[in-house]
C-alpha positions in Angstrom: 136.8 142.1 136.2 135.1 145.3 137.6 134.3 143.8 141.5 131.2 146.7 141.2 128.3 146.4 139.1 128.9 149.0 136.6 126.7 151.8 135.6 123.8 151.0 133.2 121.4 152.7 130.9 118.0 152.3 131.6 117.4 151.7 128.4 119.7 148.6 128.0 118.6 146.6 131.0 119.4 143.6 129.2 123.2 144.1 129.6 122.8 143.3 133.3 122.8 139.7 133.3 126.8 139.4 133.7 126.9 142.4 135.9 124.6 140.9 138.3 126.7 137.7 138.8 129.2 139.8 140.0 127.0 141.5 142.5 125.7 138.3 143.5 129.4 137.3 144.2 130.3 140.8 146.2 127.0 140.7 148.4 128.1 136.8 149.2 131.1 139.0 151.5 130.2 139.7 155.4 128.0 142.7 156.1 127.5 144.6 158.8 124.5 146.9 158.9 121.9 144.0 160.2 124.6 142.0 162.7 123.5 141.9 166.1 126.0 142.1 168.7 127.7 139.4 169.6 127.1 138.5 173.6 130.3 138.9 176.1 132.7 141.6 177.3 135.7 142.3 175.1 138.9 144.1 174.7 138.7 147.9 173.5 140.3 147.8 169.7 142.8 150.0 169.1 142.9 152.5 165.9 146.6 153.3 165.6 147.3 156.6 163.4 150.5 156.2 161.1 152.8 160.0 161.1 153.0 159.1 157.1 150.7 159.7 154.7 149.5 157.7 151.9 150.3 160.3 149.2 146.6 160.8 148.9 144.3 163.4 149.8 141.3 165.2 150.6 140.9 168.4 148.2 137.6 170.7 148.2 137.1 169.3 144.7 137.2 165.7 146.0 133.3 165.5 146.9 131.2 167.1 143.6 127.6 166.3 142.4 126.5 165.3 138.5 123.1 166.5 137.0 121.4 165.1 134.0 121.8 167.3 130.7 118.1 167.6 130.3 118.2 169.9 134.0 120.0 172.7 132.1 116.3 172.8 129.8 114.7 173.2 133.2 114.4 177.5 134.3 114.1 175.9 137.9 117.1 174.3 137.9 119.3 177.6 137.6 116.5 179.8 138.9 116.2 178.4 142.4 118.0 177.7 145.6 120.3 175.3 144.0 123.4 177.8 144.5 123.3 178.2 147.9 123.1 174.3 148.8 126.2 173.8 146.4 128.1 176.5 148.4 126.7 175.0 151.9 129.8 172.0 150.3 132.1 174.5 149.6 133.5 174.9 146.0 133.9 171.5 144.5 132.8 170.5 140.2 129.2 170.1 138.8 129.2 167.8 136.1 126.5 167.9 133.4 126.0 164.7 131.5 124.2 161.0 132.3 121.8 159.4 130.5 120.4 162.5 128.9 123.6 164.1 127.2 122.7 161.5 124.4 118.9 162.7 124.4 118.8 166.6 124.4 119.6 168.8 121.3 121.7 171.9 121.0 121.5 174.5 118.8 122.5 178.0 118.9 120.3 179.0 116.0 117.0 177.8 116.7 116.5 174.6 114.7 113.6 172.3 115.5 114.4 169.3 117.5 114.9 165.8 116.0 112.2 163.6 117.0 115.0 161.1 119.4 115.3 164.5 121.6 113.5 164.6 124.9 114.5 168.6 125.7 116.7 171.0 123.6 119.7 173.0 124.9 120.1 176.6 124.4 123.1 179.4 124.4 120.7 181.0 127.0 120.9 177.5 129.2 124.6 177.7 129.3 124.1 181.8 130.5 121.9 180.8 133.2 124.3 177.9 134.3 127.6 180.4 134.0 125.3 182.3 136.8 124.9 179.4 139.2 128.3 178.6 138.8 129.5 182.1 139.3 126.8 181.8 142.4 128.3 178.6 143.8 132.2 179.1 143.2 131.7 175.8 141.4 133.2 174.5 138.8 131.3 172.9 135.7 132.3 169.7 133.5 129.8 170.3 130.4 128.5 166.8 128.4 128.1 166.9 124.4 126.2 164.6 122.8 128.3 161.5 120.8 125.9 159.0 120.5 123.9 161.0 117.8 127.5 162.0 116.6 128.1 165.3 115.2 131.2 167.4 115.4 130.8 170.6 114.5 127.4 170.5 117.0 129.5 169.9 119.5 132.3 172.3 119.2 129.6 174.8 118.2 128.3 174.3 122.3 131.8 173.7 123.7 132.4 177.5 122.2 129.5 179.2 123.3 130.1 177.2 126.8 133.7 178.9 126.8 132.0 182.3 126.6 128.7 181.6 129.0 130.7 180.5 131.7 134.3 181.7 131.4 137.1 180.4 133.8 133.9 178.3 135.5 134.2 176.3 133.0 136.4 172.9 133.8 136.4 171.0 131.0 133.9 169.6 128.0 132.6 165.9 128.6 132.4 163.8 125.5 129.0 161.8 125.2 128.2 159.7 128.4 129.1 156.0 129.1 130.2 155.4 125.3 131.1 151.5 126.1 127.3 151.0 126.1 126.6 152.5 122.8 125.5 149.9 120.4 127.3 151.2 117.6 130.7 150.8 119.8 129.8 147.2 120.6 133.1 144.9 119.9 134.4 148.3 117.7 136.1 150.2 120.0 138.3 151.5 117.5 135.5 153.1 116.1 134.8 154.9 119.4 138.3 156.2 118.8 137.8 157.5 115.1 134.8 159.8 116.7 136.1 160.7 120.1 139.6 162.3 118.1 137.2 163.5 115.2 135.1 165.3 118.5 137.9 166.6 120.1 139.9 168.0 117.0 136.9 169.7 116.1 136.2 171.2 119.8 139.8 172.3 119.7 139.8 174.5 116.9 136.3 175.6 117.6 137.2 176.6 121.3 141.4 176.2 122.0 141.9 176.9 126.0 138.9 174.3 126.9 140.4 170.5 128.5 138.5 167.6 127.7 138.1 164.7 130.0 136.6 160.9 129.2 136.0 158.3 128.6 133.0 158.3 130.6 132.9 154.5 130.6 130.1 152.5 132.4 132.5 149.4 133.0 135.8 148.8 134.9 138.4 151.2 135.3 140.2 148.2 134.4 138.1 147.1 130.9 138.9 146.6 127.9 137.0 149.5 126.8 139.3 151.8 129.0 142.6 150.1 128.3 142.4 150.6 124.5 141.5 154.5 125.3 144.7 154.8 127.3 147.1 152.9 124.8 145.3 155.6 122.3 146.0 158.4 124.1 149.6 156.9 125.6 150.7 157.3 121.8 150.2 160.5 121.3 152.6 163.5 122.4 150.6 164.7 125.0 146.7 163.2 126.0 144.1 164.7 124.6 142.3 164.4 128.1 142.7 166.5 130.8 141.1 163.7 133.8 140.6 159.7 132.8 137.1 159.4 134.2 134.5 156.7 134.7 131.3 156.0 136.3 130.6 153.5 140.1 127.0 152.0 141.4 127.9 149.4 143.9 124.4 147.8 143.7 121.6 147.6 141.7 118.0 148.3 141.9 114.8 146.1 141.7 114.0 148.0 138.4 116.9 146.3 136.9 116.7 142.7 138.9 118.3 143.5 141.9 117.3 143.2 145.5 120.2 145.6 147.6 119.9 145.8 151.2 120.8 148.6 153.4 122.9 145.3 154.8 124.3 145.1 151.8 125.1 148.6 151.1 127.2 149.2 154.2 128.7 145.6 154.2 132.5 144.9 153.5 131.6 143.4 150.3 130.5 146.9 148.6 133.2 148.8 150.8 135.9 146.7 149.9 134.9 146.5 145.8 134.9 150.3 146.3 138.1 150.0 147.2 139.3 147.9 144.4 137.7 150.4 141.8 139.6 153.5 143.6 143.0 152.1 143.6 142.3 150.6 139.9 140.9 154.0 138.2 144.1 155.7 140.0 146.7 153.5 138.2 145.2 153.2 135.0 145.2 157.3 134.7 148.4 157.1 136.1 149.9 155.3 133.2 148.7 158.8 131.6 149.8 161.0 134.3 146.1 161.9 135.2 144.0 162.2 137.9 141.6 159.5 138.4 137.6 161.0 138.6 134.6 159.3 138.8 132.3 161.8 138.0 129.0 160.1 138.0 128.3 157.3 140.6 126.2 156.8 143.6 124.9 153.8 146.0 122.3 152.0 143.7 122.3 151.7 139.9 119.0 152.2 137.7 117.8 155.1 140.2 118.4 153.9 143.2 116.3 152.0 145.5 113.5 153.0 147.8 114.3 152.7 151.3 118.1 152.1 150.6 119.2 155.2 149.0 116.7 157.6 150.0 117.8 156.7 153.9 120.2 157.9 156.5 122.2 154.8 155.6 123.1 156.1 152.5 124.4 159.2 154.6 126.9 157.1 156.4 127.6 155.2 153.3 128.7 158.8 151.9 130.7 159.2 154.1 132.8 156.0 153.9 132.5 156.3 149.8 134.1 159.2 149.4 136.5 159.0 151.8 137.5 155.8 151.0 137.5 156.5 146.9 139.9 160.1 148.0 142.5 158.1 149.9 142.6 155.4 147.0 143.8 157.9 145.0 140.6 158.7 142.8 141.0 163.0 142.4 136.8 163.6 142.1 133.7 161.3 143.1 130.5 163.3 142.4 127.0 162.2 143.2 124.6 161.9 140.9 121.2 163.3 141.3 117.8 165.2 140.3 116.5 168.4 140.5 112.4 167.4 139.9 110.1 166.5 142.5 111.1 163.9 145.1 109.3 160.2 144.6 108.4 161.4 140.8 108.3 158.2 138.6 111.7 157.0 137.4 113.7 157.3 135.7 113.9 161.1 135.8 113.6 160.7 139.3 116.2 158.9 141.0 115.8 157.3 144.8 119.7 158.5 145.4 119.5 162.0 144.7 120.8 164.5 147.3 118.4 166.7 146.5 114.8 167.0 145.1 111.8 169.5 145.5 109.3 168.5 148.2 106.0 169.6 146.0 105.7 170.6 141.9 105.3 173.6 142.8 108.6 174.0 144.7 110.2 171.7 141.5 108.5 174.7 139.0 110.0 177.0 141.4 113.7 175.3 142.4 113.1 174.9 145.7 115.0 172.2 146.5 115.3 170.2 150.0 118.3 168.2 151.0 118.1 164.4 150.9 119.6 161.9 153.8 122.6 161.9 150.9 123.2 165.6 151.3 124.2 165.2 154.8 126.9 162.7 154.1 128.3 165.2 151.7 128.4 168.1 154.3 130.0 165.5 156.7 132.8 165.3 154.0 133.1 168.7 153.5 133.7 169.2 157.6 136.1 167.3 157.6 138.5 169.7 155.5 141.1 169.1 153.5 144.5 167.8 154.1 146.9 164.8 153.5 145.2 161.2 154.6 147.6 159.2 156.8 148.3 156.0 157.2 146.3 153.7 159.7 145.6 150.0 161.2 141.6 149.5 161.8 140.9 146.0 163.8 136.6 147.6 163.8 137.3 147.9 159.9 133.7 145.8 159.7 131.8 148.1 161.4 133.5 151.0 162.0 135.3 152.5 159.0 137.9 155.3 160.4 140.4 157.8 158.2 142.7 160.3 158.8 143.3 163.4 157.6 146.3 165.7 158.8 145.5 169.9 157.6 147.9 172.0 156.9 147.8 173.9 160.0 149.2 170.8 161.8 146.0 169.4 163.0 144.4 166.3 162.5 140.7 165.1 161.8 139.8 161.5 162.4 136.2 160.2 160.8 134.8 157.2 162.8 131.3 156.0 161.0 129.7 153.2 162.6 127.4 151.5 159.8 126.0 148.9 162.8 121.8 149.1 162.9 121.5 150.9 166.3 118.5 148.6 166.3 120.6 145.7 167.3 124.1 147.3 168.3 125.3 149.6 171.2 128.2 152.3 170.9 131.2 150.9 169.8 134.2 152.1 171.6 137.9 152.4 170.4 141.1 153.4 171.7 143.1 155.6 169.5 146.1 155.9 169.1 146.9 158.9 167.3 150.7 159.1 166.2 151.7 162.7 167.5 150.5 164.6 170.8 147.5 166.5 171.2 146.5 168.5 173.7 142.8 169.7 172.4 140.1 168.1 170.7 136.8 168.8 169.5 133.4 166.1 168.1 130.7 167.1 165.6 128.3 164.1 165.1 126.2 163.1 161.9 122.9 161.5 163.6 119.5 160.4 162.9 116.9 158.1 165.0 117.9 154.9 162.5 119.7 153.9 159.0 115.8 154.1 157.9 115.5 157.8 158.8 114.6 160.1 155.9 114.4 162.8 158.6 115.8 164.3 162.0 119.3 164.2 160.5 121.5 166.2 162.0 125.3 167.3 161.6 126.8 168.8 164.8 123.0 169.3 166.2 122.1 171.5 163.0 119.7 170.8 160.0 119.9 171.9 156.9 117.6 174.5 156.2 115.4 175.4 153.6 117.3 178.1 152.4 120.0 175.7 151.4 122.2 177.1 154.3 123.8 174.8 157.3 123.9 176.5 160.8 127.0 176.2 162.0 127.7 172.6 163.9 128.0 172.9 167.3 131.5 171.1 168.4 131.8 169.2 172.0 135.3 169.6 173.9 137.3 165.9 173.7 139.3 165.3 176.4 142.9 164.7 175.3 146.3 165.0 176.2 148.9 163.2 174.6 148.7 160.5 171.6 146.0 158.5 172.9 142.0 159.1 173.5 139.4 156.7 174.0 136.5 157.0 172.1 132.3 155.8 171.8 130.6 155.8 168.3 126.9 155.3 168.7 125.7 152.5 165.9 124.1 154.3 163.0 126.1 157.4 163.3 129.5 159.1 162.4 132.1 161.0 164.9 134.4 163.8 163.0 137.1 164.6 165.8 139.7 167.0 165.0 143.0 167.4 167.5 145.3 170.4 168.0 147.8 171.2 170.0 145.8 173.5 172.8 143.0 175.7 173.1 144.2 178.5 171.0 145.0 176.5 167.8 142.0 175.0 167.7 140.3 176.6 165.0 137.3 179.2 164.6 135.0 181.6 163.1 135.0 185.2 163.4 131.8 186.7 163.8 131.4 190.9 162.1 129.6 192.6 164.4 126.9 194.3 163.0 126.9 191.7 159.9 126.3 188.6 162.5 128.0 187.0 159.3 131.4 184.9 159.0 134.6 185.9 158.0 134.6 183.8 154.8 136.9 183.6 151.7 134.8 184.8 148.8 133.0 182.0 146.7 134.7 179.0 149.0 138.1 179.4 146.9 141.1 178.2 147.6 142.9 179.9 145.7 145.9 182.0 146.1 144.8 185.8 146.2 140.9 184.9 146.8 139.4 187.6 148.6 138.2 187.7 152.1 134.2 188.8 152.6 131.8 188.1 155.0 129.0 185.5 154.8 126.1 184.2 156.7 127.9 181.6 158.9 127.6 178.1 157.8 130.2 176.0 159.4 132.0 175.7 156.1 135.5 175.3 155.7 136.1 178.5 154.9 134.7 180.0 157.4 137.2 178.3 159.8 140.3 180.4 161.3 142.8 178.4 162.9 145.9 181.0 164.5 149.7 179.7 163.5 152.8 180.4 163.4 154.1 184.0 163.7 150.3 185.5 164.6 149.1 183.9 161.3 145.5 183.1 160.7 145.6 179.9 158.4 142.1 179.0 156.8 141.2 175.7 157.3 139.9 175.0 154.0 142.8 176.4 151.9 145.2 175.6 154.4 146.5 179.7 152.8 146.9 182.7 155.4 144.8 185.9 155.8 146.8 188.4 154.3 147.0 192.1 153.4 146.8 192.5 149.5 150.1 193.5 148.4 151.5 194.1 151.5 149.5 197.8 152.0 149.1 200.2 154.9 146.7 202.2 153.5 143.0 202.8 154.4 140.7 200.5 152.4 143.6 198.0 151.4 141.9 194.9 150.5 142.2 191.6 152.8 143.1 188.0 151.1 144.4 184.9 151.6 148.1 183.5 150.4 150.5 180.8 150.8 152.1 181.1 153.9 155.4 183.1 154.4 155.2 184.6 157.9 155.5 188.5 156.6 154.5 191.1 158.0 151.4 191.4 156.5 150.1 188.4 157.1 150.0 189.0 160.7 147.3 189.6 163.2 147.0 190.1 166.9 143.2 188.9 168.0 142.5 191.8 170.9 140.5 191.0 174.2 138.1 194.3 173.2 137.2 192.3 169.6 139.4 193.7 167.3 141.9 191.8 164.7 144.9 194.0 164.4 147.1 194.0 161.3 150.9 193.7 162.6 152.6 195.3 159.7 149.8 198.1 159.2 148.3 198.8 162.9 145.1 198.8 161.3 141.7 197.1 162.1 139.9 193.9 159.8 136.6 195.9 158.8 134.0 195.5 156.0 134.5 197.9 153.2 131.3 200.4 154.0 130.3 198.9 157.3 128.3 197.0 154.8 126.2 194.3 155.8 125.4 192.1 152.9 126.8 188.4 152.0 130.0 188.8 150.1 130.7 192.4 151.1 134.4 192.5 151.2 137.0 193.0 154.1 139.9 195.8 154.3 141.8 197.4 157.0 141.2 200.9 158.4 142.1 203.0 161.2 141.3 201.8 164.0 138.2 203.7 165.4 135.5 201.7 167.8 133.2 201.3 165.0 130.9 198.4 164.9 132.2 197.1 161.6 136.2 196.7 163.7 134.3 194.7 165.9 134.7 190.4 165.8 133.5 187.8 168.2 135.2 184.5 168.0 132.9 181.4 168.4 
């Protein structure tokens, strides 16, 4: 049986009953957030790194956020700062579905609403979301409505979504936790007969888009879900592009619960989170799928006041995701709201990552970041890479991963979910498996796990603009495979180790810009082009120098490159998969210049421009401003 309390409509509360025996059961397990320390000296533990990996890892897509399909009825929610707080994450997959998929109406031609809608979906709602999209560099899962089942309606959206939002456009979503529906109640095949009859109509209505499900509210493991994948194991190839499914480890007072922040960064939760992970990545592997859950968060029925809307759901972020990603689960996105923050539920929902202070900000989309939205941007810091193996004695109270990058360095993510009410620093040895001879901290802090404010990552805030100064780094003191290390209770340590100064990475600053060298959009895709952007301490912004005078993004783990291997004036500047050619080499000059080695020619800004997203090239070497790139 599902170890988590699954996901659960609001409007079938009465289906808790059997979940919240097993919550009761997973909140009788040791927590940690309330434990005092215990009184006497004791030995340092010891974190030892494994060289291997686990055959897991940390992708920009791991980390995403889901919306509610009534938000796309909402001109604020595409009209106002929501795109820049998405890219402040980097590029990862906004899903569009929950509760609401099964409540809002499409039509393309104008028809009146039945009277079971709450808000009615247009072809000029699917425009505006192609632009934040476009905007973001996200991706977009879509939701169709199957509970009020019709077909053609929903092949009729999946095709105008294909032409709204183009290669943004990830896949199409049918309905949203089906195995809740009453009329799939003991009749899954049922569920079966629609789902095929949606997708073969979807198909022909729109042929390049992927579908994904189930959707399911309950375990990975369920009935519900096994009879979906011996459905789709007989045919010739799935029908589904990603097996997804929904996670709440808790559940709110609204539905007869009574979490904890105790409880939510206890070893009971952590270790059912665990369970769910390495459960929803063996069932879609009996399909040859990634494993998603693309709708979950820390407290089911809209989370709970001061649990969820706190900085200990920050840290439990942290530990979530990272803990889903190196179980083998491909996507874990949030879920969340775009209306006013402490509006009545359930539109508004305690967990959210974001909200808008004031209605008129919410009219306007001006969104502010939630204690949530700061776990998220911890996660994105980190950077993507390969998790490795490790052995973690502080497992109850410090939660620690490792991620080797492509470049050859390492991250290691220390989150101590102790009450710094009651606990002092914790401090480890560890033991890292190869030698380093640099390091460098950024630290995710507030003034207590019931902060809602005074959050910062690396000594930055996140600013009302959506944007994230980049986070200052301190200089860690290593020099070979071990390092000792103190976590503060109630906060998180991101320490990353090179091999010296020079590979540890960094962010070129345009001179007359005072912007980033960035990849255009976050992408981390072969041939994505290089720009400038105001600097934000994403990964993409992040230059570590390789082999053979490379410069390797952190983020795509790709190097800078010449386009097509040109000399010429105005040749455009991108990244690519690593060869050590000519052109993707670069000598970093004391006067500030970054010299192409195959062309001679400096990295400049097509035009000397300015602006966010203006593009780089090469050129002559001349003096000018626009040649000119501070390292910091």
């Amino acid at each position: 049986m599902h170890p988590l309390l699954p996901r659960v409509r609001t409007t079938d509360r009465s289906r808790l009953a059997a979940g919240l025996l097993a919550t009761a059961l997973v909140l009788g397990a040791t927590t940690a957030a309330g434990a005092a320390a215990q009184p006497g000296a004791a030995a340092v533990p010891v974190i030892t790194i494994a060289p291997t990996t686990t055959g897991t890892s940390l992708t920009a897509g791991s980390a995403g956020l889901s919306f509610e399909a009534s938000d796309l009825a909402l001109s604020s929610f595409t009209s106002g700062n929501l795109a820049a707080y998405l890219k402040t994450l980097g590029t990862s997959v906004l899903r569009i579905g929950g509760n609401t998929v099964d409540q809002t109406f499409w039509t393309s031609t104008g028809e009146a609403p039945p009277s079971w809608s709450t808000a009615t979906i247009t072809p000029a709602g699917l425009t505006a979301l192609g632009t934040l999209a476009k905007a973001s560099g996200w991706k977009v899962i879509l939701g169709v409505n199957l509970k009020h089942d019709d077909p053609a309606r929903a092949a009729d959206e999946a095709a105008h979504a294909v032409s709204a939002l183009g290669a943004s456009l990830q896949a199409v979503e049918i309905g949203n936790e089906p195995d809740l529906y009453p009329q799939y109640a003991n009749n899954t095949g049922q569920f079966l007969t629609d789902f095929t009859a949606n997708v073969n109509a979807i198909k022909k209505a729109a042929p390049s888009v992927a579908i994904v499900g189930t959707d399911a509210a309950g375990s990975p493991g369920g009935a519900f879900q096994n009879a979906f994948i011996a459905n789709q194991a007989a045919l010739a190839h799935p029908s589904v592009s990603e097996l997804t499914s929904h996670v709440y480890p808790l559940t709110s007072s609204t539905c007869g619960g009574s979490p904890t922040i105790a409880d939510l960064l206890g070893t009971g939760v952590r270790d059912a989170e665990t369970g769910v992970a390495q459960s929803a990545a063996a069932q879609a592997a009996r399909l040859g799928l990634p494993a998603v859950m693309d709708e979950g968060n820390s407290v089911v029925c809209e989370g709970q006041q001061g649990v969820s809307d706190v900085f200990a759901a920050a840290l439990w972020e942290i530990d979530e995701q990272l803990d889903l990603a190196r179980g083998g689960v491909a996507g874990d996105y949030m879920h969340g709201t775009v209306i006013q923050c402490d509006a009545p539920k359930p539109l508004f929902m305690y967990y959210t990552p974001l909200c808008a202070p004031t209605a008129a900000d919410a009219a306007a989309g001006r969104l502010a970041a939630q204690p949530e939205y700061y776990g998220l941007a911890a996660v994105h810091q980190v950077g993507t890479g390969n998790f490795l193996g490790l052995d973690n004695p502080a497992y109850a109270t410090l939660r620690a991963y490792a991620v080797r990058h492509p470049d050859g360095t390492m991250t290691v993510v220390l989150d101590n979910v102790q009450d710094p009410a009651a606990n002092a620093a914790t401090t480890v040895q560890l033991d890292l498996g190869s030698s380093f001879t640099s390091g460098r901290r950024v630290d995710l802090t507030a003034g207590g796990l019931t902060a809602t404010g005074g959050i910062t990552l690396g000594g930055q805030s996140v600013q009302s603009d959506g944007s994230l100064p980049a986070p200052a780094a301190t200089p860690v003191a290593v020099n070979g495979a071990t390092v000792t290390v103190a976590v503060p209770a109630g906060s998180a340590a991101i320490l990353t180790f090179g091999g010296g100064g020079p590979t540890a990475s960094t962010t070129f600053v345009g001179g007359p810009s005072g912007k980033c060298l960035s990849v255009t959009g976050g992408s981390t895709a072969g041939g994505a082009t290089a720009d400038i952007y105001t600097c934000d301490g994403s990964g993409s912004q992040n230059w570590t120098p390789g082999a053979n005078s490379t410069l390797v993004g952190r983020l795509s783990g790709k190097c800078l490159e010449v386009t097509g291997s040109s000399t010429a004036n105005y040749a455009g500047v991108d990244i690519g998969a690593c060869t050590g050619a000519a052109n993707q080499q670069w000598t970093v000059t004391p006067n500030g210049t970054v010299v192409g080695t195959q062309s001679g020619k400096c990295l400049s800004v097509t035009g000397a421009s300015t602006a966010n997203g203006a593009l780089a090239d090469i050129y002559t070497c001349n003096g000018s401003a626009s040649e000119q790139w501070a390292e910091r």
